[in-house]
N, C-alpha and C positions, 0 to 999 in steps of 0.2 A: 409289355404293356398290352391289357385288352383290345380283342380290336374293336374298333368302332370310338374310341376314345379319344378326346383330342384335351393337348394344354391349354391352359388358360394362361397368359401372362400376368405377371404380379404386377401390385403399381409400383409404380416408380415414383420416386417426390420431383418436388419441382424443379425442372431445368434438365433432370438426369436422363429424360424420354431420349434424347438424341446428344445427351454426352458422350463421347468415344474417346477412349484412352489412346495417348498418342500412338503413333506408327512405331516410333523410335526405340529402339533397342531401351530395356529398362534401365540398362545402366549407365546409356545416355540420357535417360528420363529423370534420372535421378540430379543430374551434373546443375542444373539452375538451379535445385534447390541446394545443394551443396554448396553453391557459389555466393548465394545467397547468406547464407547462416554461417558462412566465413568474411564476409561483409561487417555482416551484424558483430562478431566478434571483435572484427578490426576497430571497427565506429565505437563502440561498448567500452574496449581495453583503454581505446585516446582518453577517455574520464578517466581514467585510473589516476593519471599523474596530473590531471587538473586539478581533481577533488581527490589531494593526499589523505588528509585528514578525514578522522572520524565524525562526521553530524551528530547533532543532538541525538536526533531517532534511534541512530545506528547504535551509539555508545549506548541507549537507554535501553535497549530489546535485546542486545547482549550479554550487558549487564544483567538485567533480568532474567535472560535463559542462566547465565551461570547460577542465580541465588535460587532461584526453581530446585535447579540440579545441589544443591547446595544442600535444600531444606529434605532432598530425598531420602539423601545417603544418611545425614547427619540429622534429622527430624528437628522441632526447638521449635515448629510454626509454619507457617505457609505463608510468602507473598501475597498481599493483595493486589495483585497488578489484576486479576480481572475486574476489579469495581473502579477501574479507569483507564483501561485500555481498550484500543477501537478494535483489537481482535483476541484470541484464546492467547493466553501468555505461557500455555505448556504445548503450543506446538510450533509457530516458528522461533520464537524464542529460543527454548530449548535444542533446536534445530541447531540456530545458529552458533550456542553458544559453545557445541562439540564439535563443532565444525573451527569456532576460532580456538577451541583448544589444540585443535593439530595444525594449523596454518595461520591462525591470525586474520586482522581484521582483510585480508588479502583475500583468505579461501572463501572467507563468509560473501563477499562480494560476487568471486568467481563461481560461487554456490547459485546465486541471484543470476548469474548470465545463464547458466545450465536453465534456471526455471525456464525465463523467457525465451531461450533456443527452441526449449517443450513448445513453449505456446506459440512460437512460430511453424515450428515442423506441424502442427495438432492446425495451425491455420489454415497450413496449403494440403495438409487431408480433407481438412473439413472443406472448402472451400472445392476443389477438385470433386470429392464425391457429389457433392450438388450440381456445380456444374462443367466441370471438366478441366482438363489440364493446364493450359493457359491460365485461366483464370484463377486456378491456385498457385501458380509463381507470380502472376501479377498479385494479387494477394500478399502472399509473405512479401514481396518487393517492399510493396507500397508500408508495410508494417515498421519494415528493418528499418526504412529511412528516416522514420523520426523518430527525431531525436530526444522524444519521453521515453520512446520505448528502448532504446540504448543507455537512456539515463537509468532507468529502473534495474539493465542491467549490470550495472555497478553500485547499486543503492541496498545497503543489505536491511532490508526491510522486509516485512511479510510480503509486500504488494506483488512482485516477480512470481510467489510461492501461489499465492491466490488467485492470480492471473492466470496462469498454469491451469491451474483445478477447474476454475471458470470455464476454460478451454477445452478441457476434459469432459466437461458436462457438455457443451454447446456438441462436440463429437460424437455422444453416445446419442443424443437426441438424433440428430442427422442419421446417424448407421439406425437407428430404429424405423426408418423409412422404410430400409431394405426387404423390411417383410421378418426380420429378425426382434420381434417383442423385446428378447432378452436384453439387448440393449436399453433398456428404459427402466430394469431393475438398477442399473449403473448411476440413471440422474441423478435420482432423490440424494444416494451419500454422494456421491459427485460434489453435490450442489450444498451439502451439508460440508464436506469437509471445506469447502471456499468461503462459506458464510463464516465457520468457526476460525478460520485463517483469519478472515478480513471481514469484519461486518458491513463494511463498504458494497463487498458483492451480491447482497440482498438486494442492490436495487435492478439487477440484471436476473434472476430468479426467471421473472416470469417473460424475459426473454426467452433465455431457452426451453422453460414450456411452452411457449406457445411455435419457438423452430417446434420442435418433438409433435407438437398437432398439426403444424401443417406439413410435416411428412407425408401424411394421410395424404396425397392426392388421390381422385377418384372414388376415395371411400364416401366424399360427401361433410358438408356443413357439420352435423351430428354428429357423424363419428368424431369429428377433430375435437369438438366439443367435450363428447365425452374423455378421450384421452385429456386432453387439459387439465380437464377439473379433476380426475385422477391422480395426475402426476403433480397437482398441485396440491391434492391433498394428502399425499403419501410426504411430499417435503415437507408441508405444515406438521404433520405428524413426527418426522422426522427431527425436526427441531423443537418442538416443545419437550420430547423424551429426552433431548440431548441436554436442555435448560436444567429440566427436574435433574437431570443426574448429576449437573456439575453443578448445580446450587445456583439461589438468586442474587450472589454477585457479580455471576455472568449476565444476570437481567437488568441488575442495574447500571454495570459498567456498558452493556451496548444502548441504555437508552440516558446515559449520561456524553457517551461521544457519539451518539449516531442519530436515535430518533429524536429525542427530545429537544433539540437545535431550534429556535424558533428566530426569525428570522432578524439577519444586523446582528443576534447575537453569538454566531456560532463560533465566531475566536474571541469573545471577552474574558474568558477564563486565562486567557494566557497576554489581554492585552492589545490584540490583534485588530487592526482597522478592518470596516466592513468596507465588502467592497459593491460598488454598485451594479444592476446588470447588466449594463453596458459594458464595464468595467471586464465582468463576465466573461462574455462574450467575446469581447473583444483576445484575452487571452488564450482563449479556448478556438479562435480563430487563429493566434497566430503560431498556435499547436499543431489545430491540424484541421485549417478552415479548408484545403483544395481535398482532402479524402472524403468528409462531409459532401461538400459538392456533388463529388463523384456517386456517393454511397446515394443520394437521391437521385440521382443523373440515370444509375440503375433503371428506376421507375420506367424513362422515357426509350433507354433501350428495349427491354422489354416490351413494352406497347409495341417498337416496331418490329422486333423479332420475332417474339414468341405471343402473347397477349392472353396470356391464360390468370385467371383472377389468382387463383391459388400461388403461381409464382409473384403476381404482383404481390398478393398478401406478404409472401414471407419476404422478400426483399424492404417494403415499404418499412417491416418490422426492423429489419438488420439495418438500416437507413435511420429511424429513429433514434434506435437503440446508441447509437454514438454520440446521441443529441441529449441525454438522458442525464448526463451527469453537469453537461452546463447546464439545464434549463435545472434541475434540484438548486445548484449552487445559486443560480441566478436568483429563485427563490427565497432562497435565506442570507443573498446579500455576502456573500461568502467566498473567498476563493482558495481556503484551508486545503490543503491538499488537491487540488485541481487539476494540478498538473498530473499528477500518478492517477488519480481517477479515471482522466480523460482518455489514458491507453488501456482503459477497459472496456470501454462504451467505441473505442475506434476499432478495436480487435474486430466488431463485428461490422461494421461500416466498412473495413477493408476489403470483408465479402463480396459486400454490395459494390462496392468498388473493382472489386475483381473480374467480378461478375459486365460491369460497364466495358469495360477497356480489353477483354478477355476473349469472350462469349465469341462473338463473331469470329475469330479463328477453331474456337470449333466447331460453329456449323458450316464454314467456309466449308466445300468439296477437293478442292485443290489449293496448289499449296499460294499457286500467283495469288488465290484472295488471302489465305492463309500469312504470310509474309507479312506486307504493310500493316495487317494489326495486332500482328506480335510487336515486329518495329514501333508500333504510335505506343503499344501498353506498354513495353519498355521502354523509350523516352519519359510517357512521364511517369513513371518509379523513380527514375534518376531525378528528373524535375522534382519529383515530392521531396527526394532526399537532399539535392541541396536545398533546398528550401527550407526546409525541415531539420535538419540534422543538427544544428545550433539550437534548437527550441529545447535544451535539457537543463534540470536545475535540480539536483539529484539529491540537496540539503534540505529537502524535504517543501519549497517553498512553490514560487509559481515560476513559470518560465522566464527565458533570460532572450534577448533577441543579439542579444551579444555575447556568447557561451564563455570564452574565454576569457575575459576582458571579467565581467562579472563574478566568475568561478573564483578568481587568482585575488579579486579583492574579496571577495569573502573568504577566502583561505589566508589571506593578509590579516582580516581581521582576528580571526579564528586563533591564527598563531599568537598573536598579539595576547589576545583575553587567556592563553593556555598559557603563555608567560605567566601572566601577574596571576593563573590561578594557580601555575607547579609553588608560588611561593608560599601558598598554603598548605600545601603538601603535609610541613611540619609539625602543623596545628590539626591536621585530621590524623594521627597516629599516636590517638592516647590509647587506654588501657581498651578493652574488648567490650567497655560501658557506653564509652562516647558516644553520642550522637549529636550528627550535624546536620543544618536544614540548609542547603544551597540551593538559591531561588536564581532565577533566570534561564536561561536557554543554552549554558554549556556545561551542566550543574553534572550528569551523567559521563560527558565527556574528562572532567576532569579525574572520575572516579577509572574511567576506563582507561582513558590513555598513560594516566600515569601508574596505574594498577595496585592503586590501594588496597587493602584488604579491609574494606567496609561493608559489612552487611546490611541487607535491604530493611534490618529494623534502625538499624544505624542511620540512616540517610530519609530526608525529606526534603521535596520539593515544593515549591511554593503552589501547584497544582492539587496537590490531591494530597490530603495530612488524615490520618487517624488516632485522635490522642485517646491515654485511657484514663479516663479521672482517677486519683491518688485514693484510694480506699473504698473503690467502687468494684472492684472484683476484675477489672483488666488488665492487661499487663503490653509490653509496647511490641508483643509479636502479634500481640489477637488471638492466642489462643484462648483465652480464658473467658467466659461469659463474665460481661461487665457493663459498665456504660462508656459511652464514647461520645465523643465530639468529635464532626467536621467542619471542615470551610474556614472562615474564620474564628468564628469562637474559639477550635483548636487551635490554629498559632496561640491566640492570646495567652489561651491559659496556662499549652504549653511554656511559650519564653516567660510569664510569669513566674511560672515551677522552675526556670531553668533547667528547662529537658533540654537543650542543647547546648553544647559546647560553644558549636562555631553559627554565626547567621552569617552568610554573606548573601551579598544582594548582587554581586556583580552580573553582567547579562541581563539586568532585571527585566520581568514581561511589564510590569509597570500594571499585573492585574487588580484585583478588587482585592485579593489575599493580603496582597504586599502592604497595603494602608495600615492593615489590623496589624502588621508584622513588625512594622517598624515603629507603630506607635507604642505596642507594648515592650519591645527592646531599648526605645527612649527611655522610657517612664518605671522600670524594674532597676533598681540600684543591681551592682556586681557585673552589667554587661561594659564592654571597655571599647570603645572603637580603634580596630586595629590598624583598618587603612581605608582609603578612598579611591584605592586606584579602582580602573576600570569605570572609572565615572559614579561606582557606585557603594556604598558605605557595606566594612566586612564589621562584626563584632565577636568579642570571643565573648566564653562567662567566664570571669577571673580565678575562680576561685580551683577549678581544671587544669592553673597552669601553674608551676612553683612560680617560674620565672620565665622574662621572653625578652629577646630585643631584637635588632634591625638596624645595622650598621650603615643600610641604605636610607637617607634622608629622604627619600618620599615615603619612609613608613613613620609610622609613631613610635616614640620611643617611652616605654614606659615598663618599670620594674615591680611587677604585682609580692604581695605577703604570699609566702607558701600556705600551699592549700594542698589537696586529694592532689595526684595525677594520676 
């Protein structure tokens, strides 16, 4: 080095000025987070045998990765699962669905706890570089113990997978602090490949742009400004090139489940009570009302420890950001997914949490201060988690404040409806023409658990139908330019035409579909009612079966004229 020359230090973002990595031998540094994410696993596996069975969701995104993979090898059309799915249906899908080819619905689950282990390990990095070691095992603690986030990991959903990525992005932001640009090449697809996971994650976006600007400590107001609007419009750019490429029925499947929700009505498609914001809140409190606390409680330590605006900003954010998905929900009346949402928005409240309960053992000098508040931030990690760790409801609905007790009667009922639907079984194995529309909420499950071999042009749900009028140039894969009907007009005209074999209504959502569905299967001669169980009327169309019967007296017994089969 010249002489006369002197360093300049880099900045360092907020909190990191006087973070010091522990004393302690690394690979006793490592041992609480080890301890930790072996927790999480134990908590995680106890679902396994609560919630035996496959969920709606689970059977439906499986089912789908396999017919994906299906249409690859074998071509004949393509799924429309993106013009009503809330995420990309060729990438956890798909995921999953080679995954349950080598393990079953077992690995696909234990695939889901791998995510979230990511996104807890990616917690106590991120959380540690900001502000140092305590505070990233108080962090991952406080995470593992609720009990959404154990539930998600046994829930084979995208949500685990997109939480992850979330995660990933929220980390490259932070290490961009370090005076390391490179990192903030990483956000943008970061942040793309979570949105195309889960359109849900778009509402955390500009979370993590605005961690990634307040990196900048010392650079000043401006600079953070400018990185923002950068990094926010490298993402914006990022996803409209991804839109154009995959076509706009990835535009309209995210603004048919995601933006376009207007409020009281975001579960009427399926039937779903709105819920009020109280209602809200209230759930979302008993999720993970004492982390929230905390995550704002940050603010007031701060103030007396540090008091630097820049660390308030970015906490204040991380504090919010947990709050983000009840106050959307509160908005539209809604508590559809809640539950899984809410350990998106707490991932980063955990920070700020961490940060509260943490903080002061590192800037303790000695270990006498050091001690009592690692003891108080572990106390309450434990306190969170029991408190918490019942709050999981992993069948995709809202929380349960009675985990077990509620699991075993919905798996009571589940077994019950998967009875009276294996007895269909026999009626969905016609010739390679058939098609059936099974409407309600275990319509997937019955395809999956019992492992029929029905194709995705074979099968319709009472959600989302695209018919192709009879001499209009479509045909029932979509491949062919043609005209179509949805919503209801399609059932109608559908069961009119006897496009289906079988209608069964069992599970029904009881949505706006189902009216037009069952008025037209009354009112069409050849549809035959086959039974009533499950509270809800099944119909075949006669003419698809030589002959049928039912030795069991709760079915109907009736001997149809041969027809096709």
């Amino acid at each position: 080095m010249a002489a006369g020359t002197r360093t300049v230090p880099r900045p360092r973002p907020p909190g990191e000025a006087q973070a010091q990595p522990s004393s302690a031998p690394r690979a006793l540094a490592a041992v609480p987070l080890l301890a930790i994410l072996v927790v999480q696993v134990i908590l995680s596996a106890r679902l396994l045998h609560v919630f035996s069975a496959a969920s709606g969701d689970e059977s439906l995104y499986i089912y789908a990765g396999h017919q994906e993979i299906y249409e690859l090898f074998h071509g004949g059309g393509s799924p429309y699962y993106e013009d009503w799915f809330s995420g990309s249906p060729v990438i956890y899908p798909v995921l999953a669905a080679m995954a349950d080819h080598v393990g079953g619905l077992l690995l696909v689950r234990v695939m889901s706890m791998a995510f979230m282990l990511a996104a807890t390990a990616v917690l106590y990095a991120t959380t540690r570089r900001l502000f140092g070691y305590w505070p990233g095992v108080t962090a991952a603690g406080l995470f593992t113990g609720l009990g959404i986030t154990q539930g998600l990991g046994v829930l084979a959903t995208y949500d685990a997978l997109a939480l992850a990525l979330m995660a990933v992005s929220a980390y490259c932001a932070v290490r961009a602090g370090d005076g390391g640009s490179r990192w903030l090449l990483v956000v943008p697809p970061a942040l793309l490949a979570a949105n195309a996971t889960s359109y849900a994650t778009l509402l955390f976006d500009p979370v993590v742009i605005g961690i990634a600007a307040l990196m900048l400590h010392g650079a000043g107001w401006r600079r953070m400004i400018q990185r923002a609007v950068s990094l926010a419009v490298a993402t914006v750019i990022a996803l409209v090139l991804a839109v154009i490429l995959a076509g706009t029925a990835y535009m309209h499947g995210a603004e048919f489940t995601t933006f376009s929700r207007s409020a009281g009505a975001a579960g009427e498609e399926y039937g779903w009570p709105a819920a009020t914001p109280w209602q809200v809140v209230q759930l979302s409190w008993t999720a993970l009302g004492l982390i929230a606390c905390l995550g704002f409680a940050a603010l007031a330590v701060a103030l007396l420890l540090e008091r630097r605006r820049s660390l308030l900003a970015l906490l204040a954010l991380l504090a919010l950001a947990g709050t983000l998905v009840t106050l959307v929900n509160m908005k539209l009346s809604s508590a559809i997914s809640l539950a899984k949402h809410d350990d998106f928005g707490v991932w980063f409240s955990c920070i700020a949490a961490g940060y509260a309960l943490g903080r002061g053992a590192e800037l303790a000098r000695t270990w006498r201060w050091k001690v009592p508040v690692i003891g108080v931030s572990l106390a309450v990690a434990v306190l969170a988690g029991a408190m918490y760790a019942d709050q999981a409801n992993i069948t995709g609905g809202v929380t349960s404040a009675t985990l077990r007790v509620h699991a075993r009667q919905e798996q009571d009922s589940i077994a019950a409806r998967m009875a009276t639907f294996s007895d269909l079984k026999p009626f969905l194995q016609l010739s390679h023409g058939g098609r059936y529309l099974l409407a309600g909420t275990l319509n997937a499950q019955l395809i999956y658990n019992e492992h029929l071999n029905v194709h995705w042009w074979q099968y319709a749900n009472d959600s989302y139908f695209k018919y192709p009028v009879p001499g209009l140039g479509g045909n029932a894969a979509g491949t062919s330019k043609g005209v179509y009907l949805y919503g209801a007009p399609a059932y109608s005209a559908a069961t009119r035409a006897h496009w289906f074999a079988v209608i069964s209504m069992i599970g029904n959502y009881h949505n706006a579909n189902d009216a037009a569905i069952l008025a037209a299967v009354k009112s069409t001669p050849g549809y035959v009612l086959l039974t009533t169980q499950g509270g809800a009327p099944t119909y075949i169309w006669a003419p698809d079966y030589s002959a049928w019967q039912r030795a069991d007296s709760s079915w109907c017994y009736v001997r149809l004229p041969r027809g096709r089969t």
